[in-house]
N, C-alpha and C positions, 0 to 999 in steps of 0.2 A: 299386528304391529300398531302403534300408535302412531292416527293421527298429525298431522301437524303442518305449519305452512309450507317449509321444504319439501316433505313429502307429494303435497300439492301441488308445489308449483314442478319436481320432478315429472312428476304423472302427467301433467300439461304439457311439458315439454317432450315427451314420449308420444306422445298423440299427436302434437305437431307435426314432429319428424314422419310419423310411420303416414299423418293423413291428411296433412294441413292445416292451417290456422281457421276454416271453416268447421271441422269435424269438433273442435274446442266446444263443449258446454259442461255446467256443473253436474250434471245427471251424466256426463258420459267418464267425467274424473270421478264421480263418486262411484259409480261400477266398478272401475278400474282399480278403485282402491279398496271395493269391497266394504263401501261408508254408505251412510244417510246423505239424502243432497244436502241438507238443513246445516248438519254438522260442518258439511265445509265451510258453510259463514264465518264460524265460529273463528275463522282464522285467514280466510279472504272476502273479503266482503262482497265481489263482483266478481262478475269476466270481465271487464277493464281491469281491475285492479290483479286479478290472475294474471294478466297478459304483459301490467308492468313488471310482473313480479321474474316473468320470465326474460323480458328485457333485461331489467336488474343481474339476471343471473347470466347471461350470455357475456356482460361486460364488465362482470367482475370474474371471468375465465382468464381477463387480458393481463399477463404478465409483464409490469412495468421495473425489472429487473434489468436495464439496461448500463453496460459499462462506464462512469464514469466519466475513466479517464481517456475513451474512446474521441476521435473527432467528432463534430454535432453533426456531420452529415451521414456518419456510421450509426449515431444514435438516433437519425431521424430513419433512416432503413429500419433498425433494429424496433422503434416505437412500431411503424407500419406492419413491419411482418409481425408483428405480437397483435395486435387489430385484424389483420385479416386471421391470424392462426384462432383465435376467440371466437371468430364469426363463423368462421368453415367447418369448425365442431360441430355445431349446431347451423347447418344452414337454413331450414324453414323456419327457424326461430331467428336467424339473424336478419329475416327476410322483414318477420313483425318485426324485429328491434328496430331497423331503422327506416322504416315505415311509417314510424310514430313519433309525435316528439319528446324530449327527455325530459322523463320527471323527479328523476332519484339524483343522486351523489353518483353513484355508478356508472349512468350513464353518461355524465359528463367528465369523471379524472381524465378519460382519455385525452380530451380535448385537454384539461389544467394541463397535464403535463408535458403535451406539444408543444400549448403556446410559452411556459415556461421554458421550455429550451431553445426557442425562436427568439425571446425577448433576450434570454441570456448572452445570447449572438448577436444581437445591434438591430434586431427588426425591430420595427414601428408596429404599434398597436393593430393600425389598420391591414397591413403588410400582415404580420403573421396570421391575424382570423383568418383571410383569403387564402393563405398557404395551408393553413389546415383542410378549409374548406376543400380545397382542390385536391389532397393527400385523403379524405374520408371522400369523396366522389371518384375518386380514382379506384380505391379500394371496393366500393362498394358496387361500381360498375365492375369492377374483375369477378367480385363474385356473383353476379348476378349472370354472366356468360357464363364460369364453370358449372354452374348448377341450370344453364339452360334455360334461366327467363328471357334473359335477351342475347342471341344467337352474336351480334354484335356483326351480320352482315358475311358472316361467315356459313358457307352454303353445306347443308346437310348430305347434300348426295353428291356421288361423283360427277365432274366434271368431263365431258367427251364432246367430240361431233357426234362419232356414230351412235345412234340410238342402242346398237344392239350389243354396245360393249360394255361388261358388265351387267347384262339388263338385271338380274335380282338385284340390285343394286340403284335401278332406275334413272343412270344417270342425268345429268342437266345438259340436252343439247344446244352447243355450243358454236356458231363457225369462229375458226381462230383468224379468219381476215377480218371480223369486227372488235374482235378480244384475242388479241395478241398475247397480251401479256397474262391475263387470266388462266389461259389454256394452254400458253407454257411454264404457268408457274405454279401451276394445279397442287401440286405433289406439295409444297410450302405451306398455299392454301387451306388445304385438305387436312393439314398436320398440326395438330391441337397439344400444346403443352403450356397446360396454364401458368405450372409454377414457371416456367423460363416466360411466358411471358409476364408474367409481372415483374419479374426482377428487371427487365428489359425497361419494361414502363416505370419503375420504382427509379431505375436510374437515370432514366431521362430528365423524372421531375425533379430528384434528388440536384443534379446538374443544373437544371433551370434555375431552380429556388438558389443555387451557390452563385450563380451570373449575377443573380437577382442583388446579393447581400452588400456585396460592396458599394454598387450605384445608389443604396439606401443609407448607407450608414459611412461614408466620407464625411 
C-alpha cells in the first residue's frame, strides 16, 4: 500500500493507543508500516510534527453540526458533548492533544465556534474566553478521570471498618465515628458513571454561564 501522510499519522495514532505517546518513534511507524525510516520524512518531517499531525486529527473528529434553531444553551451542551465525543475516541491521543499547544486550524475551530455563539448572545470578549476556558477544563478534567490519570479523589477499593470484609478486594479501613458520611454513602461513592456524571457537571455550568449572561449584557 502506498505510503503517505494519513497513513502515518494513522499508524501513530494506533501505537499511541495500544502503548502510549512514549512507545512513538519513526523506526517503530516505519515497521509498522512495513517502510524505510528515511521515507517517512518524505511526508512528515519529525516526531513533533507527527505528533501535531495527530492532534490535528483528534480535532477534526469534532462534529460541529449543531441545531441552529436550538437555544444557545442546548447548543452549548451539544458543542461540549461533540469535544468530549472527539477526544474519548481517541483517549491517549487526546491526552497529547491537549498537552500541547495549538498549532493548526483544527485545533483551534473548536474554540471559533464557542466563542461565536457566546458573543452572538451578549457576552463580552473577556467573559466568553473564560467561559470557554472553563467548558475545555471541565471536559478535559472528566476525561482525564474516566480514563484513570487522575482518580479525582475517588477511592479505588472498597470502603469498610472490618478489614476482613470483602478482603480480595482489600478494603479501605474506615471507623464510621470519624467518616460518617463516607461510610454511609459508600455505595454512591463507590459507583462510577462517567457519562451521568458529566451531563450532571455540563449542567451545572451550562446553568452558571445562563446566571452569568444577564448581569453582563443589561
Amino acid at each position: 500500500m502506498q505510503l503517505t501522510r494519513e497513513r502515518i499519522i494513522s499508524a501513530a495514532m494506533e501505537l499511541i493507543e495500544r502503548e502510549g505517546v512514549d512507545a512513538v518513534s519513526m523506526r517503530r511507524i516505519a515497521a509498522q508500516l512495513d517502510s524505510g525510516v528515511m521515507a517517512l520524512y518524505n511526508y512528515v518531517p519529525s516526531k513533533a510534527a507527527l505528533l501535531e499531525g495527530v492532534a490535528e486529527r483528534v480535532m477534526s473528529g469534532i462534529d460541529f453540526n449543531v441545531d441552529p434553531d436550538a437555544g444557545w444553551e442546548d447548543q452549548v451542551r451539544a458543542q461540549a458533548r461533540a469535544f468530549r465525543h472527539a477526544l474519548r475516541a481517541y483517549p491517549r491521543c487526546a491526552m497529547v492533544t491537549v498537552s500541547r499547544p495549538a498549532t493548526s486550524a483544527a485545533e483551534l475551530r473548536p474554540m471559533e465556534h464557542a466563542l461565536a455563539l457566546l458573543r452572538s448572545v451578549g457576552f463580552g470578549e473577556e467573559d466568553a474566553v473564560r467561559v470557554v476556558r472553563m467548558f475545555i477544563g471541565f471536559i478535559i478534567g472528566s476525561l482525564l478521570r474516566e480514563v484513570g490519570v487522575a482518580p479525582g479523589l475517588v477511592p479505588q477499593r472498597p470502603l469498610a471498618l472490618d478489614q476482613s470484609v470483602l478482603g480480595a478486594d482489600r478494603p479501605i479501613g474506615l471507623d464510621p465515628a470519624e467518616f460518617p458520611l463516607v461510610t454511609s454513602m459508600s455505595a454512591e461513592i463507590m459507583q462510577r458513571d462517567h457519562d451521568a456524571d458529566f451531563e450532571f457537571g455540563l449542567n451545572l455550568l451550562v446553568h452558571g454561564v445562563s446566571e452569568l449572561r444577564p448581569a453582563r449584557t443589561k
